[in-house]
PyMOL commands that place a pseudoatom at each C-alpha (Angstrom):
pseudoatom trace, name=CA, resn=UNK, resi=1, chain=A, elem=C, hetatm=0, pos=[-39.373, 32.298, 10.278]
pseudoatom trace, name=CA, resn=UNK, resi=2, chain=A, elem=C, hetatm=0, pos=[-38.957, 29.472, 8.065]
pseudoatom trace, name=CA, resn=UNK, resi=3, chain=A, elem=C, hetatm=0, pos=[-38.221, 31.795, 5.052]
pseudoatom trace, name=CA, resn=UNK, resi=4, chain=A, elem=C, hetatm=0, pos=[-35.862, 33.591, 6.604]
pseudoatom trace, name=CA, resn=UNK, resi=5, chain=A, elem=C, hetatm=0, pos=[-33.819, 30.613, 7.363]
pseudoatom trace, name=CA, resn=UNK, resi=6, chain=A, elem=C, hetatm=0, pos=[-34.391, 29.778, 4.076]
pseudoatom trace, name=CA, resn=UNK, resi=7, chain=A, elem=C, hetatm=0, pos=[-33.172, 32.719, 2.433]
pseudoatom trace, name=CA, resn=UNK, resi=8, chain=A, elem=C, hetatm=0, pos=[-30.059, 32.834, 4.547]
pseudoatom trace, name=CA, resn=UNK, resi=9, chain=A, elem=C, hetatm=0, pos=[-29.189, 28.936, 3.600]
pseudoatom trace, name=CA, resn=UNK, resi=10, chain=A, elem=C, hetatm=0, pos=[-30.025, 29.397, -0.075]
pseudoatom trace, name=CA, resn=UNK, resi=11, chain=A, elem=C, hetatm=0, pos=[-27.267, 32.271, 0.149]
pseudoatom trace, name=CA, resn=UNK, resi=12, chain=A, elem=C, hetatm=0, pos=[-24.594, 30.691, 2.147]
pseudoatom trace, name=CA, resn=UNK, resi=13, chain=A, elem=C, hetatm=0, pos=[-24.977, 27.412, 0.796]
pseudoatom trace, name=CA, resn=UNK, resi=14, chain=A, elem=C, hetatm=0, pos=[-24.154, 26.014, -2.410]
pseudoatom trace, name=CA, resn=UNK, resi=15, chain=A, elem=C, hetatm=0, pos=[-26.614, 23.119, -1.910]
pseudoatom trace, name=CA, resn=UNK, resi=16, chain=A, elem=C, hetatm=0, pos=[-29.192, 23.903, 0.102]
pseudoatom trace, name=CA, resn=UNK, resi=17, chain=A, elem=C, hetatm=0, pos=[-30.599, 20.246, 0.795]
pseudoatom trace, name=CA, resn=UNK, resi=18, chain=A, elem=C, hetatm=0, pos=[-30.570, 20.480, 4.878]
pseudoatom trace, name=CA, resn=UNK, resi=19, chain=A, elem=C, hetatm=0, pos=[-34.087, 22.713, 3.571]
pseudoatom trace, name=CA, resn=UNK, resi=20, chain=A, elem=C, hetatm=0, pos=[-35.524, 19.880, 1.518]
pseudoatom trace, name=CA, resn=UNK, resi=21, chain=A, elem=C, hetatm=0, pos=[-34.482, 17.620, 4.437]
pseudoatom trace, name=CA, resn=UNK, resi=22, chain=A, elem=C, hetatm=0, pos=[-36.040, 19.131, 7.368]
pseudoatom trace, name=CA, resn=UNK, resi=23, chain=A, elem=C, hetatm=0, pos=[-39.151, 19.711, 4.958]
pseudoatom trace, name=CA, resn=UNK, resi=24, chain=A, elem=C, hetatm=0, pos=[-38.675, 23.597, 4.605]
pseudoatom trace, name=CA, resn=UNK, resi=25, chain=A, elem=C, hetatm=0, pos=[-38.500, 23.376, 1.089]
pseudoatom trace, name=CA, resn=UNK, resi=26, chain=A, elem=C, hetatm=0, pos=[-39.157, 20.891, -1.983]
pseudoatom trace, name=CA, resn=UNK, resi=27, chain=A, elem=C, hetatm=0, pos=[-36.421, 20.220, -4.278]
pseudoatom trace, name=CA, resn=UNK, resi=28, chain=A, elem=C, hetatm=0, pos=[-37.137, 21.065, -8.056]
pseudoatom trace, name=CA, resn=UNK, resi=29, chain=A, elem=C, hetatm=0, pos=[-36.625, 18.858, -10.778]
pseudoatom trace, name=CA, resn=UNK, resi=30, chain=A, elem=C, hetatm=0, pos=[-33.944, 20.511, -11.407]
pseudoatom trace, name=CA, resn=UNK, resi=31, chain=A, elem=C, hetatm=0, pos=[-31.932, 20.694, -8.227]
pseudoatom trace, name=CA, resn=UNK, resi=32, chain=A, elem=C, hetatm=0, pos=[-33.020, 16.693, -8.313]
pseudoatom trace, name=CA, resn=UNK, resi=33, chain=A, elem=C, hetatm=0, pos=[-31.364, 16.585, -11.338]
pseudoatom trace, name=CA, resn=UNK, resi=34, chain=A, elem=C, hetatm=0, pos=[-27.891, 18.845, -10.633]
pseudoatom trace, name=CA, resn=UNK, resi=35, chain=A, elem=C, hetatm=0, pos=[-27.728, 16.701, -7.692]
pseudoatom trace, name=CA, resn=UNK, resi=36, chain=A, elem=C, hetatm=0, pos=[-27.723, 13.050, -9.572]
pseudoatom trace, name=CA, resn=UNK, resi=37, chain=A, elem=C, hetatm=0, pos=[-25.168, 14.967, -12.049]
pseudoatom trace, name=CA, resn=UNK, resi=38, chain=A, elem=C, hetatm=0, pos=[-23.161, 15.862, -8.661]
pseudoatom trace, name=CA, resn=UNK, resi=39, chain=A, elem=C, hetatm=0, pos=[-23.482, 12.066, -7.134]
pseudoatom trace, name=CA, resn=UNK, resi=40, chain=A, elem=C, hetatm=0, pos=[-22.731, 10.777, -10.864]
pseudoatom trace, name=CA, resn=UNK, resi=41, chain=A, elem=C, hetatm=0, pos=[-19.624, 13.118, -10.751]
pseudoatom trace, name=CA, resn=UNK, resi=42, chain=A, elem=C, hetatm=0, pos=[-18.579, 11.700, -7.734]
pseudoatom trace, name=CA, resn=UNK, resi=43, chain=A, elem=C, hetatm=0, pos=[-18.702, 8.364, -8.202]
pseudoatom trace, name=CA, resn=UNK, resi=44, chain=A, elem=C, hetatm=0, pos=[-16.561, 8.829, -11.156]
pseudoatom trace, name=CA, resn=UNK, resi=45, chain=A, elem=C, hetatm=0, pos=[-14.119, 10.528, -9.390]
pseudoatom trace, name=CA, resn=UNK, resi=46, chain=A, elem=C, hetatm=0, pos=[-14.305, 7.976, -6.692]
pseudoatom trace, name=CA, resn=UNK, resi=47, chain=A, elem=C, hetatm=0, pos=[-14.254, 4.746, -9.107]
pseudoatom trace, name=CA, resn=UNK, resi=48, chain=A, elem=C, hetatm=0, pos=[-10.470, 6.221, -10.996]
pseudoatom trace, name=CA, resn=UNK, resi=49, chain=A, elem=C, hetatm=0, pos=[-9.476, 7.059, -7.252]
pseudoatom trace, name=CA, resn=UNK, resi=50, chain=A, elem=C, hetatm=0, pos=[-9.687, 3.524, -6.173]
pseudoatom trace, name=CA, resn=UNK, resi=51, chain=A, elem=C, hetatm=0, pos=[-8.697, 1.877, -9.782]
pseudoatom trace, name=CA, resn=UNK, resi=52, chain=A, elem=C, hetatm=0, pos=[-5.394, 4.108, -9.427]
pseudoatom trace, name=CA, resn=UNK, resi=53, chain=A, elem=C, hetatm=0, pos=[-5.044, 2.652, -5.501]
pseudoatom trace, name=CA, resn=UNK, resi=54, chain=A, elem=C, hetatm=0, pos=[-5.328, -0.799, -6.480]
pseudoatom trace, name=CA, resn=UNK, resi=55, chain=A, elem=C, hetatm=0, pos=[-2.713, -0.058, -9.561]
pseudoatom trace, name=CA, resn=UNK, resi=56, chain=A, elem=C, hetatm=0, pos=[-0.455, 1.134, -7.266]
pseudoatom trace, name=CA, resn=UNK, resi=57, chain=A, elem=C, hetatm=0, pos=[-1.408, -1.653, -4.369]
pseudoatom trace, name=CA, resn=UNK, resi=58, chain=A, elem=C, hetatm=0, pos=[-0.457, -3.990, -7.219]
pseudoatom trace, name=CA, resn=UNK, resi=59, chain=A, elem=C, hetatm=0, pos=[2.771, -2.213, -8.440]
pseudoatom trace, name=CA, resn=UNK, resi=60, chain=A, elem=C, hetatm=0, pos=[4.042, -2.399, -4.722]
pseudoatom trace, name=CA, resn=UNK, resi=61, chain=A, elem=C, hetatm=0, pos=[3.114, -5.986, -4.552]
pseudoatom trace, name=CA, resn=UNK, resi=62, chain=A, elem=C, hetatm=0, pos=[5.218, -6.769, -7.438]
pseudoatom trace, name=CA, resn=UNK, resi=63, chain=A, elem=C, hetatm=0, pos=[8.060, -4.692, -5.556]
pseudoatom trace, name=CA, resn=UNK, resi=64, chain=A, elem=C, hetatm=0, pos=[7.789, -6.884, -2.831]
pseudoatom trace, name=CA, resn=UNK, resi=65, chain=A, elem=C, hetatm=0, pos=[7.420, -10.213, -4.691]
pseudoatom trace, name=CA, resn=UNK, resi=66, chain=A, elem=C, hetatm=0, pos=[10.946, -9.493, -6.140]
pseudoatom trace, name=CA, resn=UNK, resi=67, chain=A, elem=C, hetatm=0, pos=[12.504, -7.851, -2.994]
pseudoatom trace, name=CA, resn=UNK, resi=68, chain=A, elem=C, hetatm=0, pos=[11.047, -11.450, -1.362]
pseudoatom trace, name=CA, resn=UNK, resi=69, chain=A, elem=C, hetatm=0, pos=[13.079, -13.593, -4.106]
pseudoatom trace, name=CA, resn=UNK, resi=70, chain=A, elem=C, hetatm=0, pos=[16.246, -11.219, -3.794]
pseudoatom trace, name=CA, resn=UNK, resi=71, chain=A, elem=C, hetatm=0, pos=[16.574, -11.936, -0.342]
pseudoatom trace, name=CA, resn=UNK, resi=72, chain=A, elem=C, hetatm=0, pos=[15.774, -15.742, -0.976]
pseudoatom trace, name=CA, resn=UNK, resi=73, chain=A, elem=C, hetatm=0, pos=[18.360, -16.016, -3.317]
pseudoatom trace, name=CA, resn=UNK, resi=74, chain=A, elem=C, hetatm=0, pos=[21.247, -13.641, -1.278]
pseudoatom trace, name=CA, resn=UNK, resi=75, chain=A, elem=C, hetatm=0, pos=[20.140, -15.984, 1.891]
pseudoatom trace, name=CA, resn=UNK, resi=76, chain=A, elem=C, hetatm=0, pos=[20.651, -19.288, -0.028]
pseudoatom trace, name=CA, resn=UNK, resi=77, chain=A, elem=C, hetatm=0, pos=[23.631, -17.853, -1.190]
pseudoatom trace, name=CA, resn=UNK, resi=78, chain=A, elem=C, hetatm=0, pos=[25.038, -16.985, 2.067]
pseudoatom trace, name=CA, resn=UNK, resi=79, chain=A, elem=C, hetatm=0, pos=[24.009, -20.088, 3.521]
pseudoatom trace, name=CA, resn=UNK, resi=80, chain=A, elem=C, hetatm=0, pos=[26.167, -21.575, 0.352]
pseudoatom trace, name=CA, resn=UNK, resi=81, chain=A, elem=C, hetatm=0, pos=[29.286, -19.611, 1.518]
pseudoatom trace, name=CA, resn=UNK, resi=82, chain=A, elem=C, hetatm=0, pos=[28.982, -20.504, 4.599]
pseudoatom trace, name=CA, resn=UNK, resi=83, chain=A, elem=C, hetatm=0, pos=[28.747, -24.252, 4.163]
pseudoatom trace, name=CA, resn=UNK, resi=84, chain=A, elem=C, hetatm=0, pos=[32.029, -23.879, 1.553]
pseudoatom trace, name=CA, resn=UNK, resi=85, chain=A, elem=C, hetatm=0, pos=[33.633, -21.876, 4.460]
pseudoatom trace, name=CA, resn=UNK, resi=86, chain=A, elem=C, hetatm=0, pos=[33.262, -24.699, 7.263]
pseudoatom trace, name=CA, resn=UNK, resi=87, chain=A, elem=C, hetatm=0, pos=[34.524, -27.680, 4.554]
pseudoatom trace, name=CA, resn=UNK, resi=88, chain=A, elem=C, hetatm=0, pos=[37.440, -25.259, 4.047]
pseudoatom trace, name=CA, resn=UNK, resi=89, chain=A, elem=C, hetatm=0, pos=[38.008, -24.681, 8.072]
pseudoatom trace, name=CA, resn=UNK, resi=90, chain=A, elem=C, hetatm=0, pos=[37.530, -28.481, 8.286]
pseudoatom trace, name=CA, resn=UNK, resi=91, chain=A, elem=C, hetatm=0, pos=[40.265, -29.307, 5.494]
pseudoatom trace, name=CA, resn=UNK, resi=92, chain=A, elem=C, hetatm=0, pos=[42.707, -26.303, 6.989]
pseudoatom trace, name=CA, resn=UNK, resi=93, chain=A, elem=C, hetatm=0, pos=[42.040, -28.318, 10.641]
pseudoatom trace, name=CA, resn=UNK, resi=94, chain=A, elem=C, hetatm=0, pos=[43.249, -31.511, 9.392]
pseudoatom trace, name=CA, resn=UNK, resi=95, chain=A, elem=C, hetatm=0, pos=[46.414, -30.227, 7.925]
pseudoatom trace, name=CA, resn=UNK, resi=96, chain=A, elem=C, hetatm=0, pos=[46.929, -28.363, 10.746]
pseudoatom trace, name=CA, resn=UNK, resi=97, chain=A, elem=C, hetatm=0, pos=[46.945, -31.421, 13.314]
pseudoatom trace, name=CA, resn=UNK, resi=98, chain=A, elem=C, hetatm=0, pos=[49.072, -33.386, 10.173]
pseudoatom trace, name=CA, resn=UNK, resi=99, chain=A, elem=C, hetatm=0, pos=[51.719, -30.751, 10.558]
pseudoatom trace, name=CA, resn=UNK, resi=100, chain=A, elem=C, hetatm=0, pos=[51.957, -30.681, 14.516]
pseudoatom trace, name=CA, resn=UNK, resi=101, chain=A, elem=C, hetatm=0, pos=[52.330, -34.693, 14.075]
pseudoatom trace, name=CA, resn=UNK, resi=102, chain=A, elem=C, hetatm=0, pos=[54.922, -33.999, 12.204]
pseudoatom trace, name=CA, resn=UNK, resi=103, chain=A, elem=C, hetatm=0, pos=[56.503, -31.979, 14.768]
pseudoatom trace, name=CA, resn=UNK, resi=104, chain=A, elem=C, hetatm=0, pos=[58.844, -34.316, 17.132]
pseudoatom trace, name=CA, resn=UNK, resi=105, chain=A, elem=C, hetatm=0, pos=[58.299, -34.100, 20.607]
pseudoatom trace, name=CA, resn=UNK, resi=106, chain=A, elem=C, hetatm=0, pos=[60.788, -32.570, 22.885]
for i in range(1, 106): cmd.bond("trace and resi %d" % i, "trace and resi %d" % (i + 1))
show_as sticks, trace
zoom trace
């Protein structure tokens, strides 16, 4: 029984390591070996995945470090306008009552 399962997971599968697992088979030096190379493959694959996530991680955080100081300096500037526009309201106000003093009663 055992070899049959064995022949039908050696053709279906490309790695057939549930056998070695379960103890149905021994893996060869070889298949040891094709399997580091696999794992090695991997990792490599895995290690330029995550340096290219943390390059672009670090790209965005630049983005959002200068977005940040944009909308530091457009607020400051607002804030700026704003301050200029309630001097000039202020100064408008005064000569605004000055004028109506001016005015004689009726």
């Amino acid at each position: 029984m055992g070899d049959v399962v064995s022949e039908v997971l050696v053709q279906k599968t490309k790695k057939n390591s549930f056998l070695v697992n379960v103890g149905l088979k021994t893996s060869s030096a070889s298949e040891d070996n094709a399997s580091k190379c696999e794992l090695q493959a991997e990792l490599v694959v895995e290690k330029q995945t995550s340096n290219d996530l943390r390059e672009i991680v670090k790209t965005q955080q630049l983005q959002m470090d200068d977005m940040m100081k944009k909308f530091q300096d457009a607020e400051t500037a607002r804030a700026k306008q704003e301050e200029e526009f309630k001097k000039k309201q202020a100064e408008t106000d005064i000569l605004i009552k000055g004028l109506l003093s001016m005015i004689p009663p009726r």
